[in-house]
C-alpha positions in Angstrom: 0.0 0.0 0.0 1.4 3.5 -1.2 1.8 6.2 1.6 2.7 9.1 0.8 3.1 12.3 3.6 0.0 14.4 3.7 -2.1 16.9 6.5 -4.6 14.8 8.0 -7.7 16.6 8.3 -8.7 16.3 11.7 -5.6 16.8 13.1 -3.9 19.0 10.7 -0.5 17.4 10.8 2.0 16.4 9.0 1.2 12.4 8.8 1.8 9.1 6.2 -1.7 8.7 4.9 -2.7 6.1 2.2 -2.6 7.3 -1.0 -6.3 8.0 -1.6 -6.4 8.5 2.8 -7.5 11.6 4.3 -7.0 10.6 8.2 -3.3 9.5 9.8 -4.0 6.2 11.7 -4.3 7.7 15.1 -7.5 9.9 14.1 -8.8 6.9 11.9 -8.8 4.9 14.6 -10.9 6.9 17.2 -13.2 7.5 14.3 -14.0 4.0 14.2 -13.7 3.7 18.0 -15.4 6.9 19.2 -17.3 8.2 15.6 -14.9 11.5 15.7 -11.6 12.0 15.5 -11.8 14.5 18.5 -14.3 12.6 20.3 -13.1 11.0 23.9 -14.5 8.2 25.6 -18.1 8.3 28.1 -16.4 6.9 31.1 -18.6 5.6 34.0 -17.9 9.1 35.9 -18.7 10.4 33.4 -22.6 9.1 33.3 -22.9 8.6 37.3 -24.6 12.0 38.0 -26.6 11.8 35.1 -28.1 8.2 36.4 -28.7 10.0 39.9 -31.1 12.3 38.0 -33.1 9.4 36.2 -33.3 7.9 39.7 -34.4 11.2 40.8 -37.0 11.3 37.9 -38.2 7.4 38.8 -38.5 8.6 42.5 -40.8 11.4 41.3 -42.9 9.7 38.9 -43.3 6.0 40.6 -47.5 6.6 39.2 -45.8 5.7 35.8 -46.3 2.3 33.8 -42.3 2.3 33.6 -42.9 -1.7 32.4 -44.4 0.2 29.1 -41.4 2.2 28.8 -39.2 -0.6 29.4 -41.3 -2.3 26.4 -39.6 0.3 24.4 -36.5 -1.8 24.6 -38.0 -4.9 23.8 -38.8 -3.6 20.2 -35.7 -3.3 19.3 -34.6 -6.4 20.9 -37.9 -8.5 18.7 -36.2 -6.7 15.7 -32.9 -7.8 16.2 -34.6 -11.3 16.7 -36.7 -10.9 13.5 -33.7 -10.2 11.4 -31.6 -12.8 12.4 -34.8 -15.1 12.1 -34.6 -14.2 8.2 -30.9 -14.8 7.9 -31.4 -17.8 9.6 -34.1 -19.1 6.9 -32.0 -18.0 4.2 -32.0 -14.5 3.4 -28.8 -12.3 2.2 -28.1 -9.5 4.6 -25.0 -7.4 5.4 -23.0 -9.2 8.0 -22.0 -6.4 10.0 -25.8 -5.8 10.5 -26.2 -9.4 12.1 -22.7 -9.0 14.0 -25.0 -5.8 15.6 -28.0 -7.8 16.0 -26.6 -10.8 17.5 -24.9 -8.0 20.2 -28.3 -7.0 20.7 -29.9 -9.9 21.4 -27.0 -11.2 23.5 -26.8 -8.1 25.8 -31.3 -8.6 26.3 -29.9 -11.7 27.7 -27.9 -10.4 30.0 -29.0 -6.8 31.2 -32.3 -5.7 32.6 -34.1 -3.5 30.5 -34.3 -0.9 33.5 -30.8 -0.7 32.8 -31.1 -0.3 29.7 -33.6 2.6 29.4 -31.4 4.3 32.4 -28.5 4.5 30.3 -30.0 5.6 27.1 -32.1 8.4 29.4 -28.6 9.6 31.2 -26.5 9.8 27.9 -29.6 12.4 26.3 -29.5 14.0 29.8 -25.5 14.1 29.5 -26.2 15.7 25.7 -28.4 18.3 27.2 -26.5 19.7 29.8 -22.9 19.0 28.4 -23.8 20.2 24.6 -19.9 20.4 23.8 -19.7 16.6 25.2 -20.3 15.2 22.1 -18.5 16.3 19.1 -21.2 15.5 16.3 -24.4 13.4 16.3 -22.5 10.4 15.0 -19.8 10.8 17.6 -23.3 10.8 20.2 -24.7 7.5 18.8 -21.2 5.8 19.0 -20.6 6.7 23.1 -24.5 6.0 23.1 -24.0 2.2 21.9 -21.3 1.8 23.6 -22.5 2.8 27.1 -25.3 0.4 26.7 -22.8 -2.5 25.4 -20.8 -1.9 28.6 -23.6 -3.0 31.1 -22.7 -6.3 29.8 -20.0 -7.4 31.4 -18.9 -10.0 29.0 -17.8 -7.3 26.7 -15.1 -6.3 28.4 -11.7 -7.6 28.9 -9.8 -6.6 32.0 -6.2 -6.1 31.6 -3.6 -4.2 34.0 -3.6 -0.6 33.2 0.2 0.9 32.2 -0.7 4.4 33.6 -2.5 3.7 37.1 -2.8 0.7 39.6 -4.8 -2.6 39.3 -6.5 -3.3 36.7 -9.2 -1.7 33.9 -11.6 -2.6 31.8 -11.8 -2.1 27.6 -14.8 -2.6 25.4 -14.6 -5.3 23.1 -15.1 -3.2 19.7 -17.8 -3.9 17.0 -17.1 -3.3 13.4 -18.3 0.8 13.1 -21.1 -0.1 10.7 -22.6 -3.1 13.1 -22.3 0.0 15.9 -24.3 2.1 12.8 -26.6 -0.4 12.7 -27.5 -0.9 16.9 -28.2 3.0 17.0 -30.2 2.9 14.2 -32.9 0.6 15.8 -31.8 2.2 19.5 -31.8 6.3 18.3 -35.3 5.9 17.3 -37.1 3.7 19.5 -35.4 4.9 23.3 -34.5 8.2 21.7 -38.1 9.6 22.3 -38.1 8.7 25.9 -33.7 10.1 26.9 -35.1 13.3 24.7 -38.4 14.0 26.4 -36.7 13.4 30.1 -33.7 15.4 28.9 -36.2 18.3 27.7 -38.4 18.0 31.0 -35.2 18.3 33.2 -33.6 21.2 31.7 -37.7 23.2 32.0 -37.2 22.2 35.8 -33.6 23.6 36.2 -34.2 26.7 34.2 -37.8 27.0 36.4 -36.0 26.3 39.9 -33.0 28.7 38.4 -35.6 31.4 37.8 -37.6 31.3 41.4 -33.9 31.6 43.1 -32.8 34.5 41.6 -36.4 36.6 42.1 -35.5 35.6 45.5 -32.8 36.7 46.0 -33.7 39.7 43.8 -36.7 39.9 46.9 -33.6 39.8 49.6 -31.6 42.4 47.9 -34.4 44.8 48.8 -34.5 44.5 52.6 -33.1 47.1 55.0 
């Protein structure tokens, strides 16, 4: 393969590329990972206070049928099911579409779907509050996916870390395009329900924000 040196174009630097590449290999490589080239990873700390606030929001709203939106993740697992039921019986698909299936159906096997909508909720939370978080709508399905992959244990592989002490944890990575493929059946289906909780949250804060300050506007008066 011909390399020749070139500017990458999400670094800007002086890098080999391939001949017809526009990427070095470092930014390449979080594309596929992260779906940006300046896109870093959703860590766990990352999510926690965001999870608080969906247990804040189940606390508040326990008159809910949460089972119904919990359903919501069951329609994508059925269509995960459905389309490796026709692969099954002999139909040509893409196989980096049943590679993302196959994860989905696998992780319904292992993770409660309470879990599930939690996560999907917090990451549109996370995107609400933290706008600059995510560094395009693609680089947002990518951390979304793989927040929800990580609740299943058996896709990570534990290995001793060279920077800190102990041990940590790495995803095991799907091809990009089966990742393309889980957030197009996830985006649309839990989507509704991270968007609408994300959207009702940020009415409280701004409302809460609001009655503060006209009290302490009130305060400012006294003598």
């Amino acid at each position: 393969m011909t390399r020749v040196v070139k500017v990458c174009r999400s670094c800007g630097r002086e890098k080999l590329l391939t001949h017809h590449g526009v990427n070095c290999s470092v930014c390449l490589a979080r594309i596929k990972r992260h779906g940006d080239a300046h896109q870093y990873a959703i860590r766990p700390n990352h999510l926690e206070p965001y999870l608080r606030i969906v247990q804040r929001v189940r606390e508040r709203n326990v008159h809910l049928n949460w089972d119904a939106i919990h359903s919501r993740w069951d329609v994508v697992v059925n269509h995960a099911k459905d389309f490796l039921a026709e692969w099954r019986a002999g139909k040509a698909i893409i196989s980096y579409h049943r590679s993302g299936a196959e994860a989905i159906v696998t992780l319904s096997e292992k993770v409660d779907a309470k879990d599930v909508i939690d996560t999907a909720i917090a990451m549109y939370l996370m995107d609400e509050f933290e706008p600059n978080r995510f560094q395009s709508f693609v680089a947002f399905k990518t951390q979304l996916v793989r927040a929800i992959r990580k609740l299943d244990k058996g896709n990570l592989t534990r290995h001793r870390s060279k920077h800190q002490q102990g041990q940590t944890s790495t995803l095991n990575e799907l091809h990009p395009h089966s990742v393309e493929y889980i957030a197009s059946l996830i985006v649309p289906t839990l989507g509704v329900v991270g968007a609408h909780v994300a959207k009702l949250e940020r009415t409280k804060e701004e409302k809460e924000r609001e009655e503060k300050n006209a009290m302490y506007a009130e305060l400012d008066k006294l003598v």
